[in-house]
ZAMARGU-4260 file (C-alpha; in steps of 0.2 Angstrom, whole numbers, plus 5000, padded with zeros to 4 digits):
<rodrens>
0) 5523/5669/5418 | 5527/5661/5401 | 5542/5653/5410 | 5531/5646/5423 | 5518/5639/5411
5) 5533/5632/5402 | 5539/5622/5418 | 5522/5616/5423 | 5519/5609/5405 | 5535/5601/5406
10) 5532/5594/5424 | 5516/5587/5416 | 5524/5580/5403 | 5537/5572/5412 | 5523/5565/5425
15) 5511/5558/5412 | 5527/5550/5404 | 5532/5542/5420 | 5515/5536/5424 | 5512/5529/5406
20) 5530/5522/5409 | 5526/5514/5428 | 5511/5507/5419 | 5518/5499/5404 | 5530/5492/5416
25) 5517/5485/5427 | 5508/5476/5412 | 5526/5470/5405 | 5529/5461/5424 | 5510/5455/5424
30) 5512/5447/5406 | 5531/5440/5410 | 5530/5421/5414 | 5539/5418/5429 | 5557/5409/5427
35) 5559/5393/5433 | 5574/5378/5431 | 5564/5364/5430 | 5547/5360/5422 | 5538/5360/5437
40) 5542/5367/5456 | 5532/5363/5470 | 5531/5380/5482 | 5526/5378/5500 | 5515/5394/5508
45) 5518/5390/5528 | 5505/5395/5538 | 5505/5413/5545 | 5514/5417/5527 | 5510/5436/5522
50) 5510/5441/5505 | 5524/5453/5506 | 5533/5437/5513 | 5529/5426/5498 | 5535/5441/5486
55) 5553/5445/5494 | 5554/5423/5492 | 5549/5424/5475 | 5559/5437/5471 | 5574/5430/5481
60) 5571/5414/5471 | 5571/5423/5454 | 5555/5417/5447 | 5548/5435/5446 | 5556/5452/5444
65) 5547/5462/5456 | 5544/5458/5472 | 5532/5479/5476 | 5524/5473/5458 | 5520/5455/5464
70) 5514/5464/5482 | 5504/5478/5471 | 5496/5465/5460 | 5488/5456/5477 | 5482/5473/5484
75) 5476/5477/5467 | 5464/5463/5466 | 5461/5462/5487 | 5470/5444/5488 | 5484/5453/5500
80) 5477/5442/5515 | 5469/5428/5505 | 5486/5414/5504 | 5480/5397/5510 | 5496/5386/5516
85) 5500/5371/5508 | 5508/5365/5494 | 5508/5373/5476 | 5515/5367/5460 | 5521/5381/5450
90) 5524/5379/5430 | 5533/5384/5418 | 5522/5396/5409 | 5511/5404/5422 | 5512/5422/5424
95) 5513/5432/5440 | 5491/5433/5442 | 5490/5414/5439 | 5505/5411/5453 | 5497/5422/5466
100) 5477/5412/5458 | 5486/5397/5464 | 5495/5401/5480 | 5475/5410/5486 | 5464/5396/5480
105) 5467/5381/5494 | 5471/5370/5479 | 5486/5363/5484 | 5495/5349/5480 | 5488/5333/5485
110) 5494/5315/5487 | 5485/5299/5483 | 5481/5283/5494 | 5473/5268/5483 | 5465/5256/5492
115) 5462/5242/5482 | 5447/5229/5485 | 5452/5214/5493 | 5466/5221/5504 | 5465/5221/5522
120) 5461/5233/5532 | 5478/5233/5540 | 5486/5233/5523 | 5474/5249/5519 | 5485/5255/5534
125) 5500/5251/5529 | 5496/5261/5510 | 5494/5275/5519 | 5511/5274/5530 | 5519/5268/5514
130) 5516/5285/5504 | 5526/5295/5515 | 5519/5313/5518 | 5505/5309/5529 | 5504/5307/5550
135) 5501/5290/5556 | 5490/5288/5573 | 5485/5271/5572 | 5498/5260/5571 | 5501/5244/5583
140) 5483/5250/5590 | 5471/5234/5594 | 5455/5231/5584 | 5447/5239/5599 | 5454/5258/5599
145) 5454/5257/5581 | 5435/5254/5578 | 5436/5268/5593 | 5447/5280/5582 | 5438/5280/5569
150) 5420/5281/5575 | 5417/5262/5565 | 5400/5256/5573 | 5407/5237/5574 | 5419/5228/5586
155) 5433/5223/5569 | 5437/5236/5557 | 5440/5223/5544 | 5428/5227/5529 | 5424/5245/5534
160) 5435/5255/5521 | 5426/5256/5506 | 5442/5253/5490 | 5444/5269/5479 | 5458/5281/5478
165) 5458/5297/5491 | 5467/5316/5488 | 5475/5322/5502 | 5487/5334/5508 | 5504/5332/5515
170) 5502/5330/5535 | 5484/5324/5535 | 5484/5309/5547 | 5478/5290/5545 | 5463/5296/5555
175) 5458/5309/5541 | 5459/5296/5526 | 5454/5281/5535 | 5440/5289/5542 | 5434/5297/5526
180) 5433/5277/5519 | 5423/5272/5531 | 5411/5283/5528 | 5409/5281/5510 | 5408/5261/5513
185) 5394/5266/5523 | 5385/5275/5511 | 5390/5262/5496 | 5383/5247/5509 | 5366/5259/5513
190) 5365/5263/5497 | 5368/5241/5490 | 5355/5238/5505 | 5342/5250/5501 | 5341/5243/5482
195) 5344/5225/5487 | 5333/5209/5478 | 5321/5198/5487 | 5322/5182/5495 | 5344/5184/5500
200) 5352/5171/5511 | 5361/5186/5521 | 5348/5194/5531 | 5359/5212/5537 | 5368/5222/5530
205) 5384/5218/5539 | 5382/5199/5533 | 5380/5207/5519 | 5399/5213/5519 | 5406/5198/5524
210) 5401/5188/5512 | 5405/5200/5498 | 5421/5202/5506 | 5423/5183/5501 | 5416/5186/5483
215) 5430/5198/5481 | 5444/5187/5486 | 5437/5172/5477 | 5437/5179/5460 | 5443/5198/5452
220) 5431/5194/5437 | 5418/5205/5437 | 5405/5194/5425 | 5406/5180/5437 | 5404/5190/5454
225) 5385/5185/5455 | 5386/5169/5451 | 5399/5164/5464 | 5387/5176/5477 | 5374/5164/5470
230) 5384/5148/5476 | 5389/5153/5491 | 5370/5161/5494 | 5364/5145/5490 | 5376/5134/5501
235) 5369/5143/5515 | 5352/5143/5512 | 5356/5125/5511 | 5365/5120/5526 | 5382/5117/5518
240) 5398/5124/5524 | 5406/5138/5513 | 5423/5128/5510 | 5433/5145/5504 | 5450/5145/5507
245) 5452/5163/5509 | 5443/5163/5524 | 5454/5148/5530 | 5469/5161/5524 | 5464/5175/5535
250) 5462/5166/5552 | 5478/5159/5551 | 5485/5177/5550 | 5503/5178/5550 | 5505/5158/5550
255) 5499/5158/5535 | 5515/5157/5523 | 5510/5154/5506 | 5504/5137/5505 | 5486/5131/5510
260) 5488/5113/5518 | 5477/5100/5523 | 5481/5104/5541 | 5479/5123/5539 | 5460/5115/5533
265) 5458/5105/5548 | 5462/5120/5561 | 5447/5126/5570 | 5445/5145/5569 | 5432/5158/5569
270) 5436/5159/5549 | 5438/5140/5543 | 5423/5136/5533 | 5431/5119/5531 | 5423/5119/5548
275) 5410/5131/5553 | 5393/5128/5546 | 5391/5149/5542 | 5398/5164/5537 | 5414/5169/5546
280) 5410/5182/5562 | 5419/5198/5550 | 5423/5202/5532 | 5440/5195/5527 | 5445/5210/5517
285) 5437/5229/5508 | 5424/5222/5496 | 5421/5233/5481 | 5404/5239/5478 | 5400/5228/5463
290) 5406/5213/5476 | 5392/5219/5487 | 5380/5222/5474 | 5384/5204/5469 | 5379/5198/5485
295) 5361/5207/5485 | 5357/5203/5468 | 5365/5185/5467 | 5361/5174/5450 | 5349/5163/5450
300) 5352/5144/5447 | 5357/5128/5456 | 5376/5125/5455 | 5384/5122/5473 | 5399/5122/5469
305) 5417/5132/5457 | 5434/5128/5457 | 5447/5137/5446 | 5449/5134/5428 | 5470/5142/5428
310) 5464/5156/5417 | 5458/5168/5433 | 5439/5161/5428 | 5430/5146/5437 | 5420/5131/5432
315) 5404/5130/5443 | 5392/5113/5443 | 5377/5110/5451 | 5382/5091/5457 | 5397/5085/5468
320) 5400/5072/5455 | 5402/5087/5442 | 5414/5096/5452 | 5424/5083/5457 | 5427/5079/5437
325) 5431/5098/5436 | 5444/5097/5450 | 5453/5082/5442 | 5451/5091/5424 | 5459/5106/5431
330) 5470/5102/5443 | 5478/5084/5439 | 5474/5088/5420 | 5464/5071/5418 | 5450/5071/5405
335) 5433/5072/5409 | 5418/5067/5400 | 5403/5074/5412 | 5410/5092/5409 | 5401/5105/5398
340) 5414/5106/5381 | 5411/5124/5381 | 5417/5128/5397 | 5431/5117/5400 | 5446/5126/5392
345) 5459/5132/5408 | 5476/5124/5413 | 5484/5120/5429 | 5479/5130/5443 | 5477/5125/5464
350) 5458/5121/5465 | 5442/5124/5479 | 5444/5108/5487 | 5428/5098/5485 | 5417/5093/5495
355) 5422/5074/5501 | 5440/5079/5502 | 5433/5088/5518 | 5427/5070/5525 | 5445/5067/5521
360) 5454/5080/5532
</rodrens>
């Protein structure tokens, strides 16, 4: 009997040793960073991927020392059907719990588009074909399918993607992102409308964009956004012709190499306002939101007219004569006693034509 005892006690023994040991085991794998050869990995769970799948990879890979631990750790904490496929960036320094946190939370690795106020909409397009990871749907489509596409409530997509910088996922498509910046420019530009000033020389929302599409492309000084949408606010108001070369730049499309001429000025298109008395028929570019806010909250004042100053600001005056002075100021560097002192520091830069050279052209 006493032998008996004897055995069972030492079976106990043995058992509670090998537990304690199968334990301390389990807490030495859960505290041991996984090995890696380079400061950051990036892992790819595909979909369909099972956890014991992703522990025999890990394992074969050498970054943990347990592939049944890795399994037992998922079961454990009820995470064995919970992987989300994607891509996951594994660091040095992360412990088995914090791999298997990663690879279950959908937080995969995600790749950035910017979009950049004053591009195009087809250079918006060609950012996201340029990051290389992501499906492209829409390219070579007509303005038609791609307003169609996208679900843009207009007949051009120009002006519809509102600039910012969007996360996406390897394999997401241009319909995804693109369609996700539209609808934010739709917000910003309900949101611009709603809290728009009095009295404004653009009567919809949409002419709204458009002229803030010009704004943007006429200056990247934030200061003097609303007194540029002033001038061109006023001009309309007023009859006048908008005179802006960007506009002349984005109906000559691809003829356009570089150089603004006098014939490029005289060309009729839907977008000179060397020649139209009135906005162009769509936005010329993405607008930011402070362009558009610009736009509905223009300053106050009478100057007509701006031409560039060399140092990325403008010189604006309220009289042809003034800004005729300020052309030769700034362009020929002739001096100029009608200009303000205080604002006539600048160096050679190409100039808004003035308003009798487009008598001349």
């Amino acid at each position: 009997m006493k032998t008996i005892l004897s055995t069972l006690l030492v079976l106990a023994i043995a058992g509670g040793a090998a537990a304690w040991g199968g334990w301390a085991l389990y807490q030495d794998f859960l505290a041991t960073p996984v090995k890696l050869n380079a400061e950051q990995v990036v892992y790819k769970v595909p979909n369909g991927a099972t956890i014991r799948g992703v522990a025999h990879d890990l394992a074969d890979r050498g970054w943990i020392r347990s592939r049944f631990l890795f399994t037992m750790l998922a079961y454990e904490h009820n995470q064995q059907n919970a992987l989300k496929s994607g891509e996951y960036a594994i660091e040095p320094g992360m412990t088995p719990p914090q791999v298997l946190a990663r690879l279950t939370s959908g937080r995969s690795i995600q790749f950035p588009v910017t979009i950049v106020p004053g591009m195009t909409f087809r250079q918006a397009l060609a950012a996201v074909d340029d990051a290389g990871v992501f499906e492209m749907e829409l390219k070579g489509l007509p303005n038609d399918e791609l307003v169609k596409r996208l679900g843009i409530e207009s007949e051009h997509p120009e002006g519809w993607l509102y600039p910012d910088t969007y996360l996406f996922q390897r394999g997401a498509t241009d319909v995804q992102i693109l369609t996700r910046a539209y609808r934010r420019m739709r917000e910003v530009l309900d949101e611009e409308w709603g809290a728009r000033g009095g009295d404004l020389a653009v009567k919809t929302p949409y002419e709204a964009l458009i002229l803030a599409s010009i704004v943007e492309k006429e200056t990247g000084k934030a200061d003097e956004r609303p007194r540029i949408a002033g001038v061109f606010s006023r001009r309309l108001e007023q009859g006048m012709k908008l005179q802006t070369d960007p506009t002349v730049i984005y109906g000559l499309g691809e003829d356009f190499d570089g150089n603004i001429t006098r014939a490029h000025l005289r060309r009729e298109t839907p977008y000179n306002t060397y020649v139209i008395p009135a906005l162009p028929p769509t936005p010329i570019a993405l607008p930011s939101r402070e362009a558009i806010h610009a736009v509905l909250h223009p300053a106050a004042g009478d100057e007509l007219y701006f031409v560039a100053r060399g140092d990325g600001s403008h010189y604006f005056s309220a009289t042809l004569e003034e800004h005729n002075c300020a052309v030769r100021h700034f362009q020929l560097k002739q001096p100029c006693a009608e200009l303000r002192h205080e604002e006539t520091g600048g160096a050679d830069a190409p100039a808004d034509k003035p308003e009798t050279a487009a008598a001349d052209i």
